[in-house]
Backbone as a ProteinNet text record, in pm:
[ID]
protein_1_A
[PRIMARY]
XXXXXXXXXXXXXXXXXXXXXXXXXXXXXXXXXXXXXXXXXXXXXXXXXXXXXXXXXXXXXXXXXXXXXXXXXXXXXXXXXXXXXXXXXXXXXXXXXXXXXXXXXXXXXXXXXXXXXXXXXXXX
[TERTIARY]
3742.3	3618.7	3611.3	3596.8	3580.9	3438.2	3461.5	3349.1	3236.4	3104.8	3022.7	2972.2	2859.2	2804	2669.7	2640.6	2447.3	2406.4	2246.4	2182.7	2217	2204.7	2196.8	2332.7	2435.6	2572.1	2648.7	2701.7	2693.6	2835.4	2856.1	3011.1	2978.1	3017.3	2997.7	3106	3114.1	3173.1	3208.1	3277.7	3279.9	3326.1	3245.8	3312.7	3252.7	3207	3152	2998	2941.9	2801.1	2751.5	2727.4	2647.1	2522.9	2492.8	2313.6	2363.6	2460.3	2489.5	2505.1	2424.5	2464	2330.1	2319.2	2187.8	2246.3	2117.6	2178.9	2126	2309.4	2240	2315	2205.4	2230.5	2259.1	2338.7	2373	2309.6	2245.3	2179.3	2229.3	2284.3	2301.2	2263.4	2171.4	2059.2	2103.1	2130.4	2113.7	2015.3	1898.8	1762.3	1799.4	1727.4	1706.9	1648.8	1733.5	1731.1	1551.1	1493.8	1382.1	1254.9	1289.8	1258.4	1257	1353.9	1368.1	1252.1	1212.2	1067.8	985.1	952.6	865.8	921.8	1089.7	1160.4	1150.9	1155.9	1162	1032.1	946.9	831.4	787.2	805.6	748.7	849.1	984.1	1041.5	1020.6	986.9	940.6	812.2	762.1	609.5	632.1	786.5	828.3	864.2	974.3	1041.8	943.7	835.1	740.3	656	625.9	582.5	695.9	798.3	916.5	937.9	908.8	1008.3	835.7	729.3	619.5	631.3	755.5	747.6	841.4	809.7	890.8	1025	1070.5	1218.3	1264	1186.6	1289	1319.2	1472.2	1494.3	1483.3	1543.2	1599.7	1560.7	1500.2	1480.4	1530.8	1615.2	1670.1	1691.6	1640.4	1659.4	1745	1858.4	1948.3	1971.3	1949.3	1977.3	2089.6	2216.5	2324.1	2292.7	2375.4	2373.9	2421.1	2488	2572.6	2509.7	2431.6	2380.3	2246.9	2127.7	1988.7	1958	2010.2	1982	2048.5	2132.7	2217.2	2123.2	2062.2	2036.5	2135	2103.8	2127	1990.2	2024	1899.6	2001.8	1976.7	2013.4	1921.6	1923.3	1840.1	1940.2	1815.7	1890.1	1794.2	1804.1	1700.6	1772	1665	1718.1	1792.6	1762.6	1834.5	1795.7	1874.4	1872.4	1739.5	1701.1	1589.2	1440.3	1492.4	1372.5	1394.7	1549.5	1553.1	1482.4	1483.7	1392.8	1290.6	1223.7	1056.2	1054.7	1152.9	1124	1079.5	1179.8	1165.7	1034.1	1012.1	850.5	728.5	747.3	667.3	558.8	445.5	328.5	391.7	476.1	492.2	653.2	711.3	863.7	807.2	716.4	723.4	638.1	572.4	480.4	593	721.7	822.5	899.5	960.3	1015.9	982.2	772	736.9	732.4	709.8	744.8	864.7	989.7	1082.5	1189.3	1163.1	1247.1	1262.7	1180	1240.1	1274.3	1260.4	1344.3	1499.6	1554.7	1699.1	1773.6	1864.6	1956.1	2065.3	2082.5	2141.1	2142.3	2180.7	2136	2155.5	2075.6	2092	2208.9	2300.9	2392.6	2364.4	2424.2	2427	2528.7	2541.8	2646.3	2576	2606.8	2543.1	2668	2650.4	2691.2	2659.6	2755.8	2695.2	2683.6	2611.8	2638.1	2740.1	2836.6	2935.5	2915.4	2880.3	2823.6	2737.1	2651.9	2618.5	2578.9	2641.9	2560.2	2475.5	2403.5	2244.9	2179.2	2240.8	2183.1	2189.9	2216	2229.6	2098.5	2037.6	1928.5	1925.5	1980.2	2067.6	1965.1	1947	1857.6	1716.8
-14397	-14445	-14399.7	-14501.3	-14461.2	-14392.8	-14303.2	-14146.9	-14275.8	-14191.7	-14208.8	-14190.1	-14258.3	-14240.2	-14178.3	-14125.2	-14082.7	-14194.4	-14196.2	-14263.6	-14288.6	-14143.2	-14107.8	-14155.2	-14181.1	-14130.2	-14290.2	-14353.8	-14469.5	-14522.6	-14637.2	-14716.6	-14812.7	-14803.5	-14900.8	-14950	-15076.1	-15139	-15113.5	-15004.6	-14897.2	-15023.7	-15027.7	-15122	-15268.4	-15303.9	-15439	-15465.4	-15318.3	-15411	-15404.8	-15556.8	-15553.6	-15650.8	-15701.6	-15751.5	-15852.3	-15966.1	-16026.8	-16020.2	-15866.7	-15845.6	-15803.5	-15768.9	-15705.2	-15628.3	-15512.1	-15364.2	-15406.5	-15402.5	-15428.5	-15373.1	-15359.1	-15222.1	-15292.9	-15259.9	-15279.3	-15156.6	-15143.4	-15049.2	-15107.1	-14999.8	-14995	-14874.1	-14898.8	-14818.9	-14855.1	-14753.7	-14796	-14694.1	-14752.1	-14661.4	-14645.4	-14587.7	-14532.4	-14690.1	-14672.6	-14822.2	-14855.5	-14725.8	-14716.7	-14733.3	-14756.8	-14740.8	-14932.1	-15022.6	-15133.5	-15208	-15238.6	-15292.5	-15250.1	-15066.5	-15008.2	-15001.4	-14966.4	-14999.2	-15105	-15250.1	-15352.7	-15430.8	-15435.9	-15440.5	-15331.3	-15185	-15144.6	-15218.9	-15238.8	-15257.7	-15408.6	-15501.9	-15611	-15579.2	-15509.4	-15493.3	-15435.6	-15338.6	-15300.3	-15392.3	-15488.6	-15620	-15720.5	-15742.3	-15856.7	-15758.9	-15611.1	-15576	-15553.9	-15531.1	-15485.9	-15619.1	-15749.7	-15877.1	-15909.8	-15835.6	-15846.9	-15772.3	-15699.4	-15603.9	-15724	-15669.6	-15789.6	-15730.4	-15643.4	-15625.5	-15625.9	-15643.3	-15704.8	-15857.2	-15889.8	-16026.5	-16075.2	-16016.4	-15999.8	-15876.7	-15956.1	-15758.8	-15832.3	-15837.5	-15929.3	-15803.4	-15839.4	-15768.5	-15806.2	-15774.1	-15821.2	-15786.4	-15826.1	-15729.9	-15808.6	-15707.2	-15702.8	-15834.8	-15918.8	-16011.9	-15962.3	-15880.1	-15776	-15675.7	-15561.5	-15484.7	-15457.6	-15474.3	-15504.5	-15351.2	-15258.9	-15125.3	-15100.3	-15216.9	-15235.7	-15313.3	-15269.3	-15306.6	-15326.2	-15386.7	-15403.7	-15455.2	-15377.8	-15443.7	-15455.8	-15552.5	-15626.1	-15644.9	-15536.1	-15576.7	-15591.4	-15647.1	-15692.9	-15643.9	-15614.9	-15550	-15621.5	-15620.5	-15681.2	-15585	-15429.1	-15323.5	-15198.1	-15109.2	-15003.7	-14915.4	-14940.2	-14900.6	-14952.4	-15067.1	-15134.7	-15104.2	-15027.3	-14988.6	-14845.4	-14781.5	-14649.2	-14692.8	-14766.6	-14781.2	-14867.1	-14873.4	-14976.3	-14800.4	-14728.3	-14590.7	-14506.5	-14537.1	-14461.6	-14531.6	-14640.8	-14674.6	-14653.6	-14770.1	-14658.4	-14710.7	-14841.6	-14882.7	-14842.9	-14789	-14728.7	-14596.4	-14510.7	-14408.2	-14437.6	-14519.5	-14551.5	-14599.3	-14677	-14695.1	-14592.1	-14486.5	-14389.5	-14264.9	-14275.7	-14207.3	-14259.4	-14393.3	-14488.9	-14495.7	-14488.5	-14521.4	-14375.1	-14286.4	-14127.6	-14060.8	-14136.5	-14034.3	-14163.1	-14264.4	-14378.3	-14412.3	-14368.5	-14330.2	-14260.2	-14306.4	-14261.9	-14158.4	-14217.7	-14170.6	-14148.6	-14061.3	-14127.3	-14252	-14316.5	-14440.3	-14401.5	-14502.4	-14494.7	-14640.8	-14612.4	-14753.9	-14748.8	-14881.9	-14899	-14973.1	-14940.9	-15057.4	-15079.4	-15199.5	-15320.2	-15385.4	-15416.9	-15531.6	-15634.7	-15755.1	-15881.3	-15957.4	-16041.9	-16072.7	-16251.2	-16301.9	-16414	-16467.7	-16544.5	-16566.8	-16513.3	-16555.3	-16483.5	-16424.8	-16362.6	-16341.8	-16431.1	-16471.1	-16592.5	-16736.3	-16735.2	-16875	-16880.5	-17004.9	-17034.3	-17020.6	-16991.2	-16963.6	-16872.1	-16721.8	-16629.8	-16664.4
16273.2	16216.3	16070.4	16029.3	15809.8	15821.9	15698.8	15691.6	15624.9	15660.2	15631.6	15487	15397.6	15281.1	15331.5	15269.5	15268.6	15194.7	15170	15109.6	14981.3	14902.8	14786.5	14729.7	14822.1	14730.6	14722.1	14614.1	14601.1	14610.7	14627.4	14579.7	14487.6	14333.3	14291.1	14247.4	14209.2	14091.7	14037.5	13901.7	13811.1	13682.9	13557.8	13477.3	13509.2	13623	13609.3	13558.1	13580.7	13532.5	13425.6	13360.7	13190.1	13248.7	13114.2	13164.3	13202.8	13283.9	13401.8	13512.4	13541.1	13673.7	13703.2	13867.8	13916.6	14015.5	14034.9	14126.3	14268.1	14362.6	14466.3	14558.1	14671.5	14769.7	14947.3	15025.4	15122.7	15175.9	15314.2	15328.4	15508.6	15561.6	15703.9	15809.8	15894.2	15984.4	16134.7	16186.4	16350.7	16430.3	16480.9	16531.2	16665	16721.9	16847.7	16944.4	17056.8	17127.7	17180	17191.9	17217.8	17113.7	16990	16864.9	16744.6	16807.9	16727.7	16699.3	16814.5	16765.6	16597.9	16701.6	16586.5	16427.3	16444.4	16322.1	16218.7	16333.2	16242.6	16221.4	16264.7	16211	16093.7	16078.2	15965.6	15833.3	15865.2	15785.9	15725.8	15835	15762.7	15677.7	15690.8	15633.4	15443.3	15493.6	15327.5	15261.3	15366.3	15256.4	15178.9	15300.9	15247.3	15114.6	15109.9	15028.2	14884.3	14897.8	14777.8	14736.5	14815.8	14715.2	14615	14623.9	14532.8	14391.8	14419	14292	14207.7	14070	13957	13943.7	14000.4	13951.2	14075.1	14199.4	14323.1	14346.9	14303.6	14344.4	14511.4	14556.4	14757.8	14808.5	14938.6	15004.4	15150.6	15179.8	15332	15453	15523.4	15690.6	15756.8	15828.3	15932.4	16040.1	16157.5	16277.2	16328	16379.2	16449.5	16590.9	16604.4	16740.5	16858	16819.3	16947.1	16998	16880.9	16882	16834.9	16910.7	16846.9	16794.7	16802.2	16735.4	16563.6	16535	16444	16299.6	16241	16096.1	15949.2	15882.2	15709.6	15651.1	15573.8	15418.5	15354.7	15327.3	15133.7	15026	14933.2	14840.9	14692.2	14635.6	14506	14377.5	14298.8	14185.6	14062.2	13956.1	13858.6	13771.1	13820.3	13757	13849.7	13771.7	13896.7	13815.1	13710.9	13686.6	13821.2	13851.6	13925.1	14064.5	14061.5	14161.5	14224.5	14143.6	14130	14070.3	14066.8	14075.8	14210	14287.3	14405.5	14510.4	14459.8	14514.5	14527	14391.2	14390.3	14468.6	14515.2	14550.3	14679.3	14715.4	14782.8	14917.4	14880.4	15035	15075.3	15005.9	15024.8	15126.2	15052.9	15104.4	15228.8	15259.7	15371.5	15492.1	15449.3	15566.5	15509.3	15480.6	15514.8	15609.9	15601.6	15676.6	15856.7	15823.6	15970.4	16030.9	15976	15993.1	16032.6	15926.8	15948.7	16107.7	16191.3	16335.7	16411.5	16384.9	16462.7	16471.3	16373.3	16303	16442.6	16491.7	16562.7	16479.4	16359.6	16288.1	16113.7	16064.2	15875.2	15883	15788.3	15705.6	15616.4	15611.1	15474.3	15405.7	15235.3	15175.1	15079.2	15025.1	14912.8	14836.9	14685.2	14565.5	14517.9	14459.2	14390	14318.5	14185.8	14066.9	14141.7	14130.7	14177.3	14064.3	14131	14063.5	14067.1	14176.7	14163.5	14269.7	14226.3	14098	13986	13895.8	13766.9	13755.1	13684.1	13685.7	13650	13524.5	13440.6	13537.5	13626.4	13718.9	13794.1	13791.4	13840.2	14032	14051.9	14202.2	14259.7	14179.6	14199.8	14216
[MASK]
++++++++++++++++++++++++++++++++++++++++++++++++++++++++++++++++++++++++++++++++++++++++++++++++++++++++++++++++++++++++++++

């Protein structure tokens, strides 16, 4: 099994991103089987609140077909500045407090430039 990332600790791109790109995070969670419901409802409640902020492009939810304890977020920011104000926020910390004992295990994630589409492409 390939080692795990923490939250905090990143894979990026190194060298790809200029102002054609946007900061974006793969975020993978697997909760407690007893727990999905309560999980994914608070978490829809963050996405529908984070794609309101102006520097969130995507805030996407995914649950596993195999495994309903199996999550991804995909988000996309127009910078990783907006990504840490996505951080500070009243409703980040409102599902971290919902969400922190449902966790079977850490959350890990990876960021990424977006490579295409462009930024500049009306696509976004």
């Amino acid at each position: 099994m390939a080692p795990t990332t923490s939250v905090t600790s990143w894979c990026s791109l190194a060298g790809m991103a200029d102002t054609t790109s946007f900061h974006c995070l793969h975020v993978q969670v697997r909760v407690n089987a007893d727990a999905v419901e309560a999980f994914r409802s608070a978490t829809l409640a963050n996405a529908a609140a984070s794609v309101q902020e102006a520097g969130v492009l995507r805030f996407d939810v995914f649950q596993d077909q195999d495994d309903p304890t199996r999550f991804v977020l995909v988000e996309v920011y127009r910078s990783a500045d907006a990504h840490a104000a996505h951080r500070n926020s009243a409703h980040y910390a409102a599902w971290r407090t919902a969400v922190d004992g449902l966790m079977a295990e850490p959350r890990t994630a990876r960021k990424f430039w977006s490579v295409a589409p462009a930024a500049t492409d009306d696509a976004w």
